[in-house]
PDB file of N, CA, C, O and CB in Angstrom:
ATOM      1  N   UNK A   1     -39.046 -36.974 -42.610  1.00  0.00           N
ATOM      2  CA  UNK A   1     -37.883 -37.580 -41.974  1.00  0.00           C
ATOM      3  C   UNK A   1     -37.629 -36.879 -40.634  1.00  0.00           C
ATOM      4  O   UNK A   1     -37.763 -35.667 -40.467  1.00  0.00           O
ATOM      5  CB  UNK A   1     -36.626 -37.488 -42.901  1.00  0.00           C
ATOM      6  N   UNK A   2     -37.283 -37.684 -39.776  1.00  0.00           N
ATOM      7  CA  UNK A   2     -37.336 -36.854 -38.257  1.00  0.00           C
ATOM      8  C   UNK A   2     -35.764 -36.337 -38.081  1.00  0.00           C
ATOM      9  O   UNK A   2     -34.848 -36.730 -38.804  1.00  0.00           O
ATOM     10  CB  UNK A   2     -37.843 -38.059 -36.713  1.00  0.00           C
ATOM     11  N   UNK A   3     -35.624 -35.452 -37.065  1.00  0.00           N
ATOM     12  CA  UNK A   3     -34.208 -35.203 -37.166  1.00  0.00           C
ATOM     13  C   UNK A   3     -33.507 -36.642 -36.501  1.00  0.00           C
ATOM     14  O   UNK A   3     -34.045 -37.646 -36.034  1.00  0.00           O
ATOM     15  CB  UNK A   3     -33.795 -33.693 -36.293  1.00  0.00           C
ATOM     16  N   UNK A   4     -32.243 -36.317 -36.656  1.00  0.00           N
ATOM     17  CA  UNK A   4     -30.986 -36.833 -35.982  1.00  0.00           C
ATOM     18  C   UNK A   4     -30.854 -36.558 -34.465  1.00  0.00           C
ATOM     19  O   UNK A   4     -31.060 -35.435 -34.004  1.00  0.00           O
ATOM     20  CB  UNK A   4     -29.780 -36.215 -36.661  1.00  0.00           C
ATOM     21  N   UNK A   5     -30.441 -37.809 -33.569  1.00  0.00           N
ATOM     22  CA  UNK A   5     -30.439 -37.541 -32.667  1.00  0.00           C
ATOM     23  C   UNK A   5     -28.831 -37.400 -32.595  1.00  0.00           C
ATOM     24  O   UNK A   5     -28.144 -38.175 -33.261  1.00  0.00           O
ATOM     25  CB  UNK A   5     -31.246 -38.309 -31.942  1.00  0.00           C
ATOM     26  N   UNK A   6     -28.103 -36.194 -31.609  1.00  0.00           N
ATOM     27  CA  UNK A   6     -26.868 -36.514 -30.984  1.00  0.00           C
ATOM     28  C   UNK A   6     -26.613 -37.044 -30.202  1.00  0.00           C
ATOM     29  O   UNK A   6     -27.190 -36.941 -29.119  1.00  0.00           O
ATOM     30  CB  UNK A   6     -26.350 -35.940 -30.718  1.00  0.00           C
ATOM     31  N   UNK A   7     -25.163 -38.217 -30.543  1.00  0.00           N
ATOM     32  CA  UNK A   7     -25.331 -38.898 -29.358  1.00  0.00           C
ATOM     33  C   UNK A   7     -24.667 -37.822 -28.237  1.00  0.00           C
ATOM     34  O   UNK A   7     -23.920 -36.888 -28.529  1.00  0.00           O
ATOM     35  CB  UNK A   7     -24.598 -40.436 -29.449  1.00  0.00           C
ATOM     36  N   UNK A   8     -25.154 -38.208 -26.800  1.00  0.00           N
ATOM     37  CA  UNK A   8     -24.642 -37.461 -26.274  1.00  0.00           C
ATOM     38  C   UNK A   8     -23.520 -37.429 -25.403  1.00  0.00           C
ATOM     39  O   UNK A   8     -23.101 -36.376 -24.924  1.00  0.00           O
ATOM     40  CB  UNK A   8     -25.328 -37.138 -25.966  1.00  0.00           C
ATOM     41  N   UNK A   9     -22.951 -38.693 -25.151  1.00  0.00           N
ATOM     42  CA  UNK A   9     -21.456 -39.447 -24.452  1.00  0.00           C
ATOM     43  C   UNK A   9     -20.532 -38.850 -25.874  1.00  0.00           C
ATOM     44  O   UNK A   9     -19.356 -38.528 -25.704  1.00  0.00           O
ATOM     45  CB  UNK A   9     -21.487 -41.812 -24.212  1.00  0.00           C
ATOM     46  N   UNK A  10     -21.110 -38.752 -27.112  1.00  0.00           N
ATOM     47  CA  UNK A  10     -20.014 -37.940 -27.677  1.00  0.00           C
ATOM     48  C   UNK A  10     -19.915 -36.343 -28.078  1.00  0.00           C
ATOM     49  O   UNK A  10     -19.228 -35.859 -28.977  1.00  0.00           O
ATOM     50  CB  UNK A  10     -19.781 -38.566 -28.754  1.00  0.00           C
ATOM     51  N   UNK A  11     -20.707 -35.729 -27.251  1.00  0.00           N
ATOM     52  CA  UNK A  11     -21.332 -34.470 -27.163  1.00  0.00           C
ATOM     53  C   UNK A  11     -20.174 -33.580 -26.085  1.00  0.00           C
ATOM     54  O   UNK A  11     -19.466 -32.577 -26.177  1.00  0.00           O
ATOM     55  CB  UNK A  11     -23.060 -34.688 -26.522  1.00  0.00           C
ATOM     56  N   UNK A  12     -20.479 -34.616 -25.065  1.00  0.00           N
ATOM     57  CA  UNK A  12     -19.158 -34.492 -24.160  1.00  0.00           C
ATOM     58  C   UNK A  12     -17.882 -34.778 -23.729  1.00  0.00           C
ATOM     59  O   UNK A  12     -17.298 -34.534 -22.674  1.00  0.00           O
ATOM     60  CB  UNK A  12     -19.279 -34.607 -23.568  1.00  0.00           C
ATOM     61  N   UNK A  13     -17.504 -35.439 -24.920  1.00  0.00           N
ATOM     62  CA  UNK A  13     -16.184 -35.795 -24.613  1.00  0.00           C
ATOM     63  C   UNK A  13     -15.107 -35.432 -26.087  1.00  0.00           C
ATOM     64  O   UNK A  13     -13.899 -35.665 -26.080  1.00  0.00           O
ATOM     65  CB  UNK A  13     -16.258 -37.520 -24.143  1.00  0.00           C
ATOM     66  N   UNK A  14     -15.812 -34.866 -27.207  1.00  0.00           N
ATOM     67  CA  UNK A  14     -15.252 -34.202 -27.893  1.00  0.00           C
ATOM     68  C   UNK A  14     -16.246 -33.071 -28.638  1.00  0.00           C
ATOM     69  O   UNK A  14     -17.466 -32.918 -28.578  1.00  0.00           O
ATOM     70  CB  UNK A  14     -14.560 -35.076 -28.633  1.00  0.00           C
ATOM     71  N   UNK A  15     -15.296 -32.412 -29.301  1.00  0.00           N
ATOM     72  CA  UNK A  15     -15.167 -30.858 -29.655  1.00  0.00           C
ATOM     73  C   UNK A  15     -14.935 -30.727 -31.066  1.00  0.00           C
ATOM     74  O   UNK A  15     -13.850 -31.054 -31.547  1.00  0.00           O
ATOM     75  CB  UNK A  15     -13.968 -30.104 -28.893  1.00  0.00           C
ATOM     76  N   UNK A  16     -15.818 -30.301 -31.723  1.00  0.00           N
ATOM     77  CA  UNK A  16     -15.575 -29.521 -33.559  1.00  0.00           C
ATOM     78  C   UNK A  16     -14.909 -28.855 -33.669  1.00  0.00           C
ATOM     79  O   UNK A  16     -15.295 -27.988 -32.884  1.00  0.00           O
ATOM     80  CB  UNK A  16     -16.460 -28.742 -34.334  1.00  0.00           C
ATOM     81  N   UNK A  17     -13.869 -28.435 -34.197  1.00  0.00           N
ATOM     82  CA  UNK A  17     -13.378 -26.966 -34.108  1.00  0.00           C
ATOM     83  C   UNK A  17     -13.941 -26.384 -35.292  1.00  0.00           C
ATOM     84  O   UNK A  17     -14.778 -26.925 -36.014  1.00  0.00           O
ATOM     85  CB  UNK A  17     -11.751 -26.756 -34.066  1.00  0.00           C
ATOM     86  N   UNK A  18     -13.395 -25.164 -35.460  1.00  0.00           N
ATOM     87  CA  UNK A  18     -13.999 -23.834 -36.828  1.00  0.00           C
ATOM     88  C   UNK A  18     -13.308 -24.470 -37.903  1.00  0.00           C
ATOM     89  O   UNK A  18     -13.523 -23.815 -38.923  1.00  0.00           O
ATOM     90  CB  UNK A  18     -13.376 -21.806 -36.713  1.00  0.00           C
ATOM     91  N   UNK A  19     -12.572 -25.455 -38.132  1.00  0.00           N
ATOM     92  CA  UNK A  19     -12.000 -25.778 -39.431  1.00  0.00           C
ATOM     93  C   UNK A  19     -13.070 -27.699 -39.434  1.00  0.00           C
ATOM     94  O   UNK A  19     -13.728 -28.009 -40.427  1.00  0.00           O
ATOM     95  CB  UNK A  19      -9.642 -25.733 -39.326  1.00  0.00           C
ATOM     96  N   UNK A  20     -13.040 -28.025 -39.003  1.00  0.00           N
ATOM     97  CA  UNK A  20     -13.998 -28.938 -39.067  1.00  0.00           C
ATOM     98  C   UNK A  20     -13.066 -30.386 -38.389  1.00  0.00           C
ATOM     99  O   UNK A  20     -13.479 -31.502 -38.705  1.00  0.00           O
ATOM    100  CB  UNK A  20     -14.631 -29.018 -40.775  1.00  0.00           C
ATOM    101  N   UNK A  21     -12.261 -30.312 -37.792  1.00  0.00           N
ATOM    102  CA  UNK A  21     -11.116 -30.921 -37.163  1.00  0.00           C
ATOM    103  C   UNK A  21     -11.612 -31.515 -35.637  1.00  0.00           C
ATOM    104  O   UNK A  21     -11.989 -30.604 -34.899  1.00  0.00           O
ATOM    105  CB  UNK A  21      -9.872 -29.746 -37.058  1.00  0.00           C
ATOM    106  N   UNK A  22     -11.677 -32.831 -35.056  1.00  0.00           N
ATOM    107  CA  UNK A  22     -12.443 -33.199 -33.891  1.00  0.00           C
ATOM    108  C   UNK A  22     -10.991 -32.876 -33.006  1.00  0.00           C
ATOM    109  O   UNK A  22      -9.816 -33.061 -33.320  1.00  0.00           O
ATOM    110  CB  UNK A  22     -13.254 -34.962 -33.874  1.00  0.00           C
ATOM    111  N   UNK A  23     -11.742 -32.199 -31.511  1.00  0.00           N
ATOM    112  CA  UNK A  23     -10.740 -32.282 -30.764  1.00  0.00           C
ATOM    113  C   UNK A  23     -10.931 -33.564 -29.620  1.00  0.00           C
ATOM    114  O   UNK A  23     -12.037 -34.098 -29.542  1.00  0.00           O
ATOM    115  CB  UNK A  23     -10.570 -30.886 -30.202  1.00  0.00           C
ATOM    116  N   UNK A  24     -10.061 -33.922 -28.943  1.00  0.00           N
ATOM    117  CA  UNK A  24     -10.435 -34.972 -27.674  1.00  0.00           C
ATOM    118  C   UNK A  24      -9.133 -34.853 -26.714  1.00  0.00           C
ATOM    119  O   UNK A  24      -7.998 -34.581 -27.104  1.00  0.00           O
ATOM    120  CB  UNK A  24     -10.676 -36.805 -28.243  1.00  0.00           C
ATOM    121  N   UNK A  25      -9.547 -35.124 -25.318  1.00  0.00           N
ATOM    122  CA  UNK A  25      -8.631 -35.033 -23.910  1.00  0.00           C
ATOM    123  C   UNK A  25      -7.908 -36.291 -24.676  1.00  0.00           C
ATOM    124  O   UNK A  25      -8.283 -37.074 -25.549  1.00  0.00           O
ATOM    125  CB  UNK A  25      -9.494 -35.302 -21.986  1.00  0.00           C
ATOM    126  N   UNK A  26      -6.639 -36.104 -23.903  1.00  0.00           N
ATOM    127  CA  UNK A  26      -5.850 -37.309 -23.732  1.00  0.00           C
ATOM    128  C   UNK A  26      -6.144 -38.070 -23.026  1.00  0.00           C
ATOM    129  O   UNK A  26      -6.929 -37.559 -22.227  1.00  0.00           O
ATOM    130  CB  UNK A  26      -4.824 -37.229 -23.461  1.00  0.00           C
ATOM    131  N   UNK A  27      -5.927 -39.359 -22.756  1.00  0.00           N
ATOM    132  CA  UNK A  27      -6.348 -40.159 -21.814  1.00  0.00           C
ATOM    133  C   UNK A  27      -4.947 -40.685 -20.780  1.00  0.00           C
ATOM    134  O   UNK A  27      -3.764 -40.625 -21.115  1.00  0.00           O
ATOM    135  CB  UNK A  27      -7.150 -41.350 -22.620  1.00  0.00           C
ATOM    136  N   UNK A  28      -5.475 -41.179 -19.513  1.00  0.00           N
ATOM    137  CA  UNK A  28      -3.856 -41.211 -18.985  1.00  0.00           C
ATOM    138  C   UNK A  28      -3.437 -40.272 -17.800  1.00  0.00           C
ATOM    139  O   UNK A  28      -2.308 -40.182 -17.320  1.00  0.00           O
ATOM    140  CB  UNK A  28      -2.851 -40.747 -20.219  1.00  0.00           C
ATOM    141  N   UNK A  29      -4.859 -39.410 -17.323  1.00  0.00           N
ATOM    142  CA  UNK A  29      -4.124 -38.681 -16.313  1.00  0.00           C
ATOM    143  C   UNK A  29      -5.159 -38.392 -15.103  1.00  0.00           C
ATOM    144  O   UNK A  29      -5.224 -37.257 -14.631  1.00  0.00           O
ATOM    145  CB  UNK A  29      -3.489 -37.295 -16.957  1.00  0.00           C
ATOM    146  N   UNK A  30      -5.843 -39.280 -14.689  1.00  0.00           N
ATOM    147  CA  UNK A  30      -6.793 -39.042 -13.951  1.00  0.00           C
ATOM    148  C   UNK A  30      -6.192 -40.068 -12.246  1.00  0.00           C
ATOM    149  O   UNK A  30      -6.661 -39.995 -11.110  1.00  0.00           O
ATOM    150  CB  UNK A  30      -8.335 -39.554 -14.938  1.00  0.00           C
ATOM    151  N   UNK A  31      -5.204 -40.795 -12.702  1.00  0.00           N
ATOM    152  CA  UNK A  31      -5.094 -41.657 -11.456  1.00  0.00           C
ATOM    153  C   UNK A  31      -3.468 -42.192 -11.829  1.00  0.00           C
ATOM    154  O   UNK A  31      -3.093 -42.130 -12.999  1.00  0.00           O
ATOM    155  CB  UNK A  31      -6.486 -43.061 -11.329  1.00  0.00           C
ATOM    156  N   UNK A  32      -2.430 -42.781 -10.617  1.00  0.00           N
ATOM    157  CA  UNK A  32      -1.817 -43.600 -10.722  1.00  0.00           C
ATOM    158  C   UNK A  32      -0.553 -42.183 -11.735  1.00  0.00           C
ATOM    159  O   UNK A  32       0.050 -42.463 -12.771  1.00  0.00           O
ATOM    160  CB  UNK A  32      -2.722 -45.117 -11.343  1.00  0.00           C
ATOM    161  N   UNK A  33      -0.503 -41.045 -11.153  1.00  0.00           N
ATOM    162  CA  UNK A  33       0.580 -39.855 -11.941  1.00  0.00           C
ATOM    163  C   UNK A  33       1.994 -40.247 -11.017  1.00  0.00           C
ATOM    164  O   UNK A  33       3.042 -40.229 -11.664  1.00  0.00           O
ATOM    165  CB  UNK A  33      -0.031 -37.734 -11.659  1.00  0.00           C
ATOM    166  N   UNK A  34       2.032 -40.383 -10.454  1.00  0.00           N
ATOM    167  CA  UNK A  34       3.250 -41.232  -9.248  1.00  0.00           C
ATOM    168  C   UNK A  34       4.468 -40.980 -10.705  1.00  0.00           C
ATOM    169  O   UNK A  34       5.238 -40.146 -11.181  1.00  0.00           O
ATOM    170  CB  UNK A  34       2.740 -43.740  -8.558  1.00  0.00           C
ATOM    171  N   UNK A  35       3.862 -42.564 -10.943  1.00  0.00           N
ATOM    172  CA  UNK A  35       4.941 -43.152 -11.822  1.00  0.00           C
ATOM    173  C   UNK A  35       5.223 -42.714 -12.978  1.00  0.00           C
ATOM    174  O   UNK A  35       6.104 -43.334 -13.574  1.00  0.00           O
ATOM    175  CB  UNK A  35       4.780 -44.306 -12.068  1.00  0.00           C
ATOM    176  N   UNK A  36       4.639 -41.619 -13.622  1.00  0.00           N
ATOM    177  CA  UNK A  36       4.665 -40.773 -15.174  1.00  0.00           C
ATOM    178  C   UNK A  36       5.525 -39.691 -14.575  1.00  0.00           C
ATOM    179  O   UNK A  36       5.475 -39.168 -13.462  1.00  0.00           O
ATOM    180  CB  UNK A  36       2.940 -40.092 -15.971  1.00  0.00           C
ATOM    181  N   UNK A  37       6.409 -39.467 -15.702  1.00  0.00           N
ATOM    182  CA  UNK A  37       7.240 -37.982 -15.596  1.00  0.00           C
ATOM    183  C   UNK A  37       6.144 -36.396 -15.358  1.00  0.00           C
ATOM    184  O   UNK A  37       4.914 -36.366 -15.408  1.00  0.00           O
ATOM    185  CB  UNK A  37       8.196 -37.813 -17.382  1.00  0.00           C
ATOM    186  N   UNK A  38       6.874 -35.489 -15.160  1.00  0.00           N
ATOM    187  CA  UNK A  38       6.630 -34.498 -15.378  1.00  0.00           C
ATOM    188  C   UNK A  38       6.259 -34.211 -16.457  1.00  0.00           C
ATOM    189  O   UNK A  38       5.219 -33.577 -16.632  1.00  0.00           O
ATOM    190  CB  UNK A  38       7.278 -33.984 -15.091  1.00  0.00           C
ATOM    191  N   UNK A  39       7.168 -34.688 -17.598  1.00  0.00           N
ATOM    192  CA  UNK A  39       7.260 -34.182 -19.525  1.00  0.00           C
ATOM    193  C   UNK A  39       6.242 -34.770 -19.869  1.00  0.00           C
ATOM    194  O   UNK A  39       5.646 -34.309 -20.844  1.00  0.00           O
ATOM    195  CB  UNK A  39       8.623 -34.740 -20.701  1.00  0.00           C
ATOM    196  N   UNK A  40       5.635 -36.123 -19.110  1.00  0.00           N
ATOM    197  CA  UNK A  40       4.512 -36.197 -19.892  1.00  0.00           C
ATOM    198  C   UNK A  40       3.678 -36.522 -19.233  1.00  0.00           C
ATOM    199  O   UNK A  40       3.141 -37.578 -19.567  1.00  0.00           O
ATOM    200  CB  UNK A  40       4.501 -36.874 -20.868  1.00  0.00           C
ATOM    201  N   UNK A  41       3.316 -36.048 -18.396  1.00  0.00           N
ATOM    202  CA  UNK A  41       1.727 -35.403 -17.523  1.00  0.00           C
ATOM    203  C   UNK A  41       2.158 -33.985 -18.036  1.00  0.00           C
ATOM    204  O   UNK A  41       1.092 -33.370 -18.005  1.00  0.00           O
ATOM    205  CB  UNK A  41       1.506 -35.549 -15.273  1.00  0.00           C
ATOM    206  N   UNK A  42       2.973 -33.249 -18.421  1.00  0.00           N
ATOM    207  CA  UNK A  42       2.764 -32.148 -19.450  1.00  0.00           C
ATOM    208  C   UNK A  42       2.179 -32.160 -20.607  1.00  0.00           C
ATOM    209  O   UNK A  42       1.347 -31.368 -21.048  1.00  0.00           O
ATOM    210  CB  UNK A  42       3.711 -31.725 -19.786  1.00  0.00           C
ATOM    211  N   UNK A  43       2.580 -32.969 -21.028  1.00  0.00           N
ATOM    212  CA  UNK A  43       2.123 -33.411 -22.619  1.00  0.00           C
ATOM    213  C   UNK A  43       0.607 -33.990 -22.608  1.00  0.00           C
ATOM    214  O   UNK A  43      -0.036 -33.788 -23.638  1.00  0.00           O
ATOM    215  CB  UNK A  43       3.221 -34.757 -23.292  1.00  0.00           C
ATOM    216  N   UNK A  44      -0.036 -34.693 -21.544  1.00  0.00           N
ATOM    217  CA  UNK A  44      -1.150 -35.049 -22.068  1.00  0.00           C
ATOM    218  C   UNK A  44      -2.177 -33.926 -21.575  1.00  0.00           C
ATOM    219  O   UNK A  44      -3.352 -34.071 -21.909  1.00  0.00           O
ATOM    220  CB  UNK A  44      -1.469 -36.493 -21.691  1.00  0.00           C
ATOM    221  N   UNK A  45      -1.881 -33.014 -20.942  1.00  0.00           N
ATOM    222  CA  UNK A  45      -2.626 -31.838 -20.572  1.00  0.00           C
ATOM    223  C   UNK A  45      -3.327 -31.285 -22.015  1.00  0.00           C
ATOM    224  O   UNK A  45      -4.547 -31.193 -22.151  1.00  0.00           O
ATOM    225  CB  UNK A  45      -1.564 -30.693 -19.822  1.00  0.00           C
ATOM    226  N   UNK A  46      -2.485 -30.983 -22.918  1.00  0.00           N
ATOM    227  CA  UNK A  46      -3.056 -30.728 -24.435  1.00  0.00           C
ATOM    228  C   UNK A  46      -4.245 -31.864 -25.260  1.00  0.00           C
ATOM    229  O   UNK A  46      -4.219 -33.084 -25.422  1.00  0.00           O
ATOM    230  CB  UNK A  46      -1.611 -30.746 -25.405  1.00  0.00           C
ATOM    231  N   UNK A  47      -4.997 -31.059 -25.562  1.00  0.00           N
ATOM    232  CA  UNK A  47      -5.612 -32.094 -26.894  1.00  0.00           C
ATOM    233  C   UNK A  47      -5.094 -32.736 -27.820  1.00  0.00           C
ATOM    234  O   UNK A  47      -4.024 -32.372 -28.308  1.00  0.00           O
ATOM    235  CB  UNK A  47      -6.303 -31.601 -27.693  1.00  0.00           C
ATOM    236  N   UNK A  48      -5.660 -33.670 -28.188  1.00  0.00           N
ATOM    237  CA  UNK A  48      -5.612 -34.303 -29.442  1.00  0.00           C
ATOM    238  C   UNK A  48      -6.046 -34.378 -30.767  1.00  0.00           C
ATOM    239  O   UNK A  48      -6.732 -35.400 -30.742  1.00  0.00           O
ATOM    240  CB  UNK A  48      -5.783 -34.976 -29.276  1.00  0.00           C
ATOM    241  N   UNK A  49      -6.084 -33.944 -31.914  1.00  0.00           N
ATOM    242  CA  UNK A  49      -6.780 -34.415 -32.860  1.00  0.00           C
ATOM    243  C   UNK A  49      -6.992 -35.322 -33.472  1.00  0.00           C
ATOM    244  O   UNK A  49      -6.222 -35.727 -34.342  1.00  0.00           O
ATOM    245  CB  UNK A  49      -6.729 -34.060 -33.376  1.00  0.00           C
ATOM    246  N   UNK A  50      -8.148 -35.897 -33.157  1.00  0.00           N
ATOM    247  CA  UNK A  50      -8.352 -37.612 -34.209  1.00  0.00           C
ATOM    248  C   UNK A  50      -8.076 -37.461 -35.219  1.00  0.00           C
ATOM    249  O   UNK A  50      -8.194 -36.325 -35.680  1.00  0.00           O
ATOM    250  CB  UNK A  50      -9.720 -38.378 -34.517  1.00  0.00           C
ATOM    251  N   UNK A  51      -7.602 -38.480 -36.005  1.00  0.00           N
ATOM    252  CA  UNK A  51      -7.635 -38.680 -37.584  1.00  0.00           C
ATOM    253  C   UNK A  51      -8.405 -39.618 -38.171  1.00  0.00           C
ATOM    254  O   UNK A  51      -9.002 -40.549 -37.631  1.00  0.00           O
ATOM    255  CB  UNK A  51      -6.443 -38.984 -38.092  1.00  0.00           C
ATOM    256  N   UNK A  52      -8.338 -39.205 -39.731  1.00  0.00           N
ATOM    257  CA  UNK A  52      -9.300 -40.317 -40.353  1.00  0.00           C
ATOM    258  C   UNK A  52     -10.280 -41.091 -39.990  1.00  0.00           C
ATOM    259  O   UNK A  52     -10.926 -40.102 -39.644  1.00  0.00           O
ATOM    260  CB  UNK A  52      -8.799 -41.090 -40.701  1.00  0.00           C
ATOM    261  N   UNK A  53     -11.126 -42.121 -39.703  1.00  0.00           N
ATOM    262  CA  UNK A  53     -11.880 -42.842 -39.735  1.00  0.00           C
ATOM    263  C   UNK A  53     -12.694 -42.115 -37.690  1.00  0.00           C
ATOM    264  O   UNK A  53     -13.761 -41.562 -37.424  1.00  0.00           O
ATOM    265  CB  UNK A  53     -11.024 -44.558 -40.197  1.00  0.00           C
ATOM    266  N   UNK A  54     -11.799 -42.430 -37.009  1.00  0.00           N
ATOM    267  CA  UNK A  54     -12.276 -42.220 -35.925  1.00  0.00           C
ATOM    268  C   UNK A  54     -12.829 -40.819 -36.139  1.00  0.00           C
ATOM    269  O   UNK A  54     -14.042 -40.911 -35.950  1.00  0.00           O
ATOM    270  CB  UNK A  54     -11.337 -42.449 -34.872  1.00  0.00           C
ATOM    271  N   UNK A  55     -12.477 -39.442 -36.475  1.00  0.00           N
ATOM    272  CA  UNK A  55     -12.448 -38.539 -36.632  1.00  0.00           C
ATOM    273  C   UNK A  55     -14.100 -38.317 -37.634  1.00  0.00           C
ATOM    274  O   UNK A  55     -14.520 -37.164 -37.536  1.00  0.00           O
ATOM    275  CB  UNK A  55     -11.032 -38.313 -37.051  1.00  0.00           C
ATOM    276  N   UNK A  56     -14.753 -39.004 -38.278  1.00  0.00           N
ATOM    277  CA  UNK A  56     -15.427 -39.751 -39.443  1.00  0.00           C
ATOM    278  C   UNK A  56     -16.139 -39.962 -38.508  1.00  0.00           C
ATOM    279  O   UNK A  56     -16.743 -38.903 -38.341  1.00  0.00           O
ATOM    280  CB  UNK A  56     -14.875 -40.911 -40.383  1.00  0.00           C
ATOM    281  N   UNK A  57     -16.578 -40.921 -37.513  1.00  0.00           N
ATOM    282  CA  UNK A  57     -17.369 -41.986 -36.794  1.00  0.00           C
ATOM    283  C   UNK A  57     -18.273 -40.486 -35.789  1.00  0.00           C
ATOM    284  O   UNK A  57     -19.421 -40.052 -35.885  1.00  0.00           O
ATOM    285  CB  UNK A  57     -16.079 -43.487 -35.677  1.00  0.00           C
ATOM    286  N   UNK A  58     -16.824 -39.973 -34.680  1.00  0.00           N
ATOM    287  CA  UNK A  58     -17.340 -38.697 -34.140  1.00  0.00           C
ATOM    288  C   UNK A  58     -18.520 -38.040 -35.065  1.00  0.00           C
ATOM    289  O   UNK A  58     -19.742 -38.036 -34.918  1.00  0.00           O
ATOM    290  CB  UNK A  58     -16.101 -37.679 -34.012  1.00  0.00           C
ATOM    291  N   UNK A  59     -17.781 -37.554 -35.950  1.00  0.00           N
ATOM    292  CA  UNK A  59     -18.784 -36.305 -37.357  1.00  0.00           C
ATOM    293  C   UNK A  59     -20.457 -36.741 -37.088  1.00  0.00           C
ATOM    294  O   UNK A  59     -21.415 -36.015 -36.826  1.00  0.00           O
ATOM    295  CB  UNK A  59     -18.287 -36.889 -39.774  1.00  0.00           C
ATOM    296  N   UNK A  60     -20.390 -37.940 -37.233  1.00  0.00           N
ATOM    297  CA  UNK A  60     -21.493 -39.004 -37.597  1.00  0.00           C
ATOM    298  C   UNK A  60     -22.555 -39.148 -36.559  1.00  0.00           C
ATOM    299  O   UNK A  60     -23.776 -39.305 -36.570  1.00  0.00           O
ATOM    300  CB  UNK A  60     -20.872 -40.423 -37.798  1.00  0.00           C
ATOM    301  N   UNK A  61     -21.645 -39.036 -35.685  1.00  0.00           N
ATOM    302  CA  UNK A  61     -22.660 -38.995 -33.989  1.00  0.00           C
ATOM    303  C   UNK A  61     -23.288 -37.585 -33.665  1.00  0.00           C
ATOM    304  O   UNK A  61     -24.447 -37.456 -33.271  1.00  0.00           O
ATOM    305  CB  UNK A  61     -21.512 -39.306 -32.382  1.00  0.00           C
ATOM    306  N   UNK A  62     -22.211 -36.299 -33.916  1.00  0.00           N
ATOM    307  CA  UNK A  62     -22.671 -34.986 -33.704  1.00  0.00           C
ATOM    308  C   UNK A  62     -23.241 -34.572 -35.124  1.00  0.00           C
ATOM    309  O   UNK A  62     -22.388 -33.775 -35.517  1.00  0.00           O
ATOM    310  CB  UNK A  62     -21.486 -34.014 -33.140  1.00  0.00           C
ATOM    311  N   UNK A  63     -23.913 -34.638 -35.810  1.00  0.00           N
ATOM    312  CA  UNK A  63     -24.734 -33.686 -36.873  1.00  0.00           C
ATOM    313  C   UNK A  63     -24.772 -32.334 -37.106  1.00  0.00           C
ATOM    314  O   UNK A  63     -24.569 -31.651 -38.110  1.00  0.00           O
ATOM    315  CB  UNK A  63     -25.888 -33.788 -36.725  1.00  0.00           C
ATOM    316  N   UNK A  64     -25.155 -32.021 -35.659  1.00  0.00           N
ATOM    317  CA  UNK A  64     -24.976 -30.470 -35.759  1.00  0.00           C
ATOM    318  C   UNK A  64     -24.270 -29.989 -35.491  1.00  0.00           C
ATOM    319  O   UNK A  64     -24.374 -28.767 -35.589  1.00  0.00           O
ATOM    320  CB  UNK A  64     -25.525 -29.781 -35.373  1.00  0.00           C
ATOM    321  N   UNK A  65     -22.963 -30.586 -34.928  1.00  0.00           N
ATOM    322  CA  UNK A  65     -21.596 -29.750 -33.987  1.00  0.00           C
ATOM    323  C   UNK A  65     -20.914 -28.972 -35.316  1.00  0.00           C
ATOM    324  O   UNK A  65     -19.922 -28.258 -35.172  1.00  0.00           O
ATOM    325  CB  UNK A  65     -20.113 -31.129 -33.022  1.00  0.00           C
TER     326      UNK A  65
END
């Protein structure tokens, strides 16, 4: 059986952590900050953790992460 390939568009855009938990950027802050508050162009500065199923799909793409 040959190995697994990772994909790699999800190699780079999320993160395993040491508990087995996917991390991912927020989305929402690359253009067009004008019109968003302060409180939340604060807020999306932090990660996210996926849940359930999406969180599942990631796992599936990285093998070895």
């Amino acid at each position: 059986m040959p190995k697994m390939k990772t994909h790699k568009g999800s190699a780079k855009r999320f993160k395993i952590t040491g508990s087995g938990k996917v991390k991912a950027k927020k989305s929402g802050l690359r253009h067009i900050l004008t019109s968003k508050s302060t409180k939340r162009k604060r807020a999306l500065r932090h990660p996210s953790i996926l849940q359930g199923k999406d969180a599942q799909n990631v796992k599936k793409m990285m093998p070895y992460a």
